[in-house]
Each structure stands twice: as C-alpha cells, then as structure tokens.
N, C-alpha and C positions, 0 to 999 in steps of 0.2 A: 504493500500500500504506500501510496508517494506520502510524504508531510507536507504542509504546508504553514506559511508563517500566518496567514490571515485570510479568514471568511468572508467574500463578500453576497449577499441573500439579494436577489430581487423577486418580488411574489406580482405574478401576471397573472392576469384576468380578464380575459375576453378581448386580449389583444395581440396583434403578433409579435414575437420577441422582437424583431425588426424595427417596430414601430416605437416600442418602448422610448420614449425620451431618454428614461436612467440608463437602460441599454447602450443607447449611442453614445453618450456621454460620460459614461465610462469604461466603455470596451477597451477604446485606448489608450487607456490611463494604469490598466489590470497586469500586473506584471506574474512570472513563472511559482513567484513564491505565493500568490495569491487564488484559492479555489473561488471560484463563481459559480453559486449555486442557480438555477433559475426556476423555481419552484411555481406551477402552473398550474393553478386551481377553475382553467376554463371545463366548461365541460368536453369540448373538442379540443385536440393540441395545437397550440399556438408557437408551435417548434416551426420555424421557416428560416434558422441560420444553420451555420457550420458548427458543430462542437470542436472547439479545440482541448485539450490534452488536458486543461485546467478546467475544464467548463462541465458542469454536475445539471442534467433536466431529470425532473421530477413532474410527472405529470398526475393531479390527486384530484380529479374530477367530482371529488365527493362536497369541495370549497366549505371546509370549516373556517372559511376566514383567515386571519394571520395565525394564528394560535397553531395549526399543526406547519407551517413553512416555519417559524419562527424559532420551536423547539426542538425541528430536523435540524435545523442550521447549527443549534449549540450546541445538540450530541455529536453530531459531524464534524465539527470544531476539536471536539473530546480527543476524535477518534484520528482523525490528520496529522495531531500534535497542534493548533493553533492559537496565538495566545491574543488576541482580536479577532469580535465579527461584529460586521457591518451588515447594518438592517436596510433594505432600501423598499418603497415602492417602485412600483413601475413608471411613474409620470412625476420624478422630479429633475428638473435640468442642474446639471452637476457641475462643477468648472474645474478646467483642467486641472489647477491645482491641490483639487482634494486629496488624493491619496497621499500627495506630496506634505501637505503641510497637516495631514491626521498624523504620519507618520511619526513624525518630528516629534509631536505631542505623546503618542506615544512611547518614545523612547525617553522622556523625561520625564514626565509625570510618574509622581510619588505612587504608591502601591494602593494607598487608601482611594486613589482616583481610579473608578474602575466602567468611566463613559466619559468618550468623547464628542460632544454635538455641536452640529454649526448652527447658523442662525438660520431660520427658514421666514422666508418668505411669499404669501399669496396676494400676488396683483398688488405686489409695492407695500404691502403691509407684514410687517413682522409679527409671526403668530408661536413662536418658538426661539429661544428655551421661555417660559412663563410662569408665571404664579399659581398653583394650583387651588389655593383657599379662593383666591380672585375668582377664577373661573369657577368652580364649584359651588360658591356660598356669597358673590359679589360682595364679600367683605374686603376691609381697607386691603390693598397687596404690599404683603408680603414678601418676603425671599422669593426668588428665583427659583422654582425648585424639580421642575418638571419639566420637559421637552416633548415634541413629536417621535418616533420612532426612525423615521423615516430620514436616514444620515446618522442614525445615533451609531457609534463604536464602542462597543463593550467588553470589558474585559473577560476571557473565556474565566479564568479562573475563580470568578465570583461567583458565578455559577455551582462552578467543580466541588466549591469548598463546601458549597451550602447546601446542597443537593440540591438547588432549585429547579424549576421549572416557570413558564407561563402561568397563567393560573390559568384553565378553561373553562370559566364562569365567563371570561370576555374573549369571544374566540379573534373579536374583527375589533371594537370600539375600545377604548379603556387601557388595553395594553401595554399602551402607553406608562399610564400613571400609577398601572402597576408597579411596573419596572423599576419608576423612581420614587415610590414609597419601599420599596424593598431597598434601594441605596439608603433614605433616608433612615429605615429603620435599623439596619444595620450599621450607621455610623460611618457609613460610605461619602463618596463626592463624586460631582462629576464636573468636568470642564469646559467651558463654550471656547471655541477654535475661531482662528479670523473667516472662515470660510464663509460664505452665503450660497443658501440655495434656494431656486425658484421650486414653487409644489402647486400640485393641486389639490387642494383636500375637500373627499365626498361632505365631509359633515360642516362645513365653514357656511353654508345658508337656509336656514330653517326655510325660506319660500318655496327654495326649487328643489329641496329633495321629495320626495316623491312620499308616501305616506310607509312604506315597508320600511325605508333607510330610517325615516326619522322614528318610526317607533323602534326600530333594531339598537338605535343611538340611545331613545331617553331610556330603555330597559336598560341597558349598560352603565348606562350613569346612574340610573335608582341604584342597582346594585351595587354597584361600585361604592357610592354613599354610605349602603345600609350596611355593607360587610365594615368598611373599614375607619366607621367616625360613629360618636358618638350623637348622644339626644341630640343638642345645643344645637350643632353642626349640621343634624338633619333637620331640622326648623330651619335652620338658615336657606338650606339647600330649595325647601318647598318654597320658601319668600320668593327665592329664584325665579322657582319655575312658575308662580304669579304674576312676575314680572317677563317671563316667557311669553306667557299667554296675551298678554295686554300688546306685546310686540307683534304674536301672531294676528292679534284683532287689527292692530292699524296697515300689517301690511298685506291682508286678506291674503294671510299663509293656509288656510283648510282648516273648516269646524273639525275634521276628521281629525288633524295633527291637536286642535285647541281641546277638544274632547277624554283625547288619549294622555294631555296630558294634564287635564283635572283631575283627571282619574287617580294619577302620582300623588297629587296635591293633598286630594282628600282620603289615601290610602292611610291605612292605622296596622300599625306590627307592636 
C-alpha cells in the first residue's frame, strides 16, 4: 500500500468531476505525496476524468450526505500513514496558493493546533471562520470559534487519539460545528490561514431553498441545539427562530418553511 503525507476529500453530487470548480482548481496544485479522494454520492457516476496513480473514486449512491465521505477520508488517512486531510466540497474556487501556504502552516503550528481554515467567502461576503453562539442564539459575538468545513485541514491524529468519528445525527448540515465543538471541548485550536476562498453554500438563503433543504437544515440545527447546550441556550435559540419566521413573512419565503418552523418554536422536551 503506497503512504501518503496528506488527504485531500472532494464529495460530488450530481455533477461531473470535470465540472467541479474544487476539481479544477486544485488538480494542479495536488502533488505525488498527496491522495485525492473523490467521493461520489450521485446516484449515477459522475467519473468523466483520468484516475491518476494518487487519485481514490468512490462511488456511494446511497448519498448519506457528508457524514459517510467525511469518515472514509479519516480512516483512509489512518490507513496511508497521513498526518492532514483536507475537506472540500465540490463548488469552491480554490487559488493556486492553497496547498502552498496550508502547508507552511502546517509544519509550524504547535501540536495543540489540530485545523487549519481559510477565510471563505459567498458573493463578497465572509461567512467563515464565525461565531457560533452568534449564529445559533443571535446573542452578543463572541470568539471566533467555528468555521465551514469546506477548506478546513485537520489534523489526522486528533482523530486517532480520540477515537472519534463524525457524529451521524448530522449526516449533510451541522458537521461543521460538530467538529469544532469537539476542538473546543477538548482544549484544542485551530488557525485561520491568509488564504480566501470563493463557495457556494446550499443553506446561505432561507427564500430559495426549496422546502426538503430547509426542513433537512432546521432538523439539524434543533438537534444540534438540543444535544449539545443547555435550557438558557435553547430559549435563546427559539427567540431565533421567531425572528426567522418574521424574516420568512417579509420576504414571502413559504407558509410551508414559516409552518415547519413554528413547529420548533412551540416544541417542549
């Protein structure tokens, strides 16, 4: 079995690896010490390149979301010898310098730092690294403390030590803030890189997601809430989604989205 020094994941869906923006944008940037996973949750295969000699396709038409690409990548990581992987979606534009200056960061950062993320940005607006109490509870922001997944570089061995895994209560949404309540809780760090990347994120517009995305989103967020914060926190979180609804009313987002998610509001556990 070859080793390698570094995993990089991209998770396709319903598109061809060809067309992938991350694709393009970092094929040539991917060097001999680095595996390229491309992990392809269409239901038909969306294979339409060359495998070279690094290059790993997985095609899992069954689409658990990120959750099962996510946790192949880390075993596989295990199994290479690899001591970074890299998470990507399919649709972010990457610039040449990335691998180059994760790298760097990599080989200097202290042991307790076990992710490196760049700054992401959709349509000129920075939505990454952010506040996670902000976002969840629109209370005052706080630290810095959470990031998107998507360019995040993880340290294989925090993983290794802990026996972790994903959690897969959040196969697709939440993932995220998994990940970085698990640095936080363990007393971990992680550090933002000069890079910038452009993204497109499903979940960035309550109007135009469609009504299956946005209920797949708020189930993920309730839960995500209910497991990992207390009372106070989930009072906060309802005020939220109060203040959701009154958004969906002004921008005639769907009684069907306003509906589903009074339902959260006036839930009692």
């Amino acid at each position: 079995m070859m080793n390698f020094k570094n995993v990089v994941l991209i998770v396709i869906y319903k598109m061809p690896i060809s067309q992938s923006k991350t694709f393009k944008t970092i094929n040539k940037q991917l060097r001999n010490e680095d595996l390229l996973i491309l992990y392809d949750n269409s239901p038909n295969k969306e294979l339409d390149i060359s495998l070279k000699a690094n290059y790993q396709y997985i095609h899992d038409n069954q689409n658990n979301g990120l959750i099962d690409a996510y946790n192949f990548s880390i075993k596989r990581a295990y199994e290479v010898g690899a001591t970074w992987v890299t998470f990507f979606d399919q649709d972010s534009e990457i610039p040449d310098n990335f691998f180059e200056d994760t790298k760097k960061l990599e080989n200097t950062v202290l042991q307790n730092v076990v992710s490196i993320v760049p700054k992401v940005f959709v349509k000129q607006i920075k939505i990454s690294p952010f506040s996670s109490t902000y976002s969840l509870f629109r209370v005052k922001k706080n630290q810095i403390d959470t990031a998107i997944n998507s360019g995040n570089t993880v340290r294989v061995d925090f993983w290794k030590q802990l026996s972790l895994e994903f959690d897969r209560n959040f196969q697709l949404d939440f993932l995220d803030y998994f990940f970085f309540k698990k640095v936080k809780d363990y007393g971990m760090k992680f550090v933002v890189s000069t890079i910038s990347i452009n993204h497109s994120l499903s979940s960035s517009n309550y109007k135009t997601m469609n009504f299956k995305r946005y209920n797949d989103f708020l189930k993920s967020e309730n839960r995500f809430v209910q497991s990992y914060y207390g009372k106070w926190r989930i009072t906060s979180y309802k005020f939220k989604l109060v203040l959701r609804v009154i958004k969906l009313l002004l921008m005639n987002g769907g009684l069907d989205k306003i509906d589903i998610t009074l339902k959260y509001i006036f839930e009692t556990r």
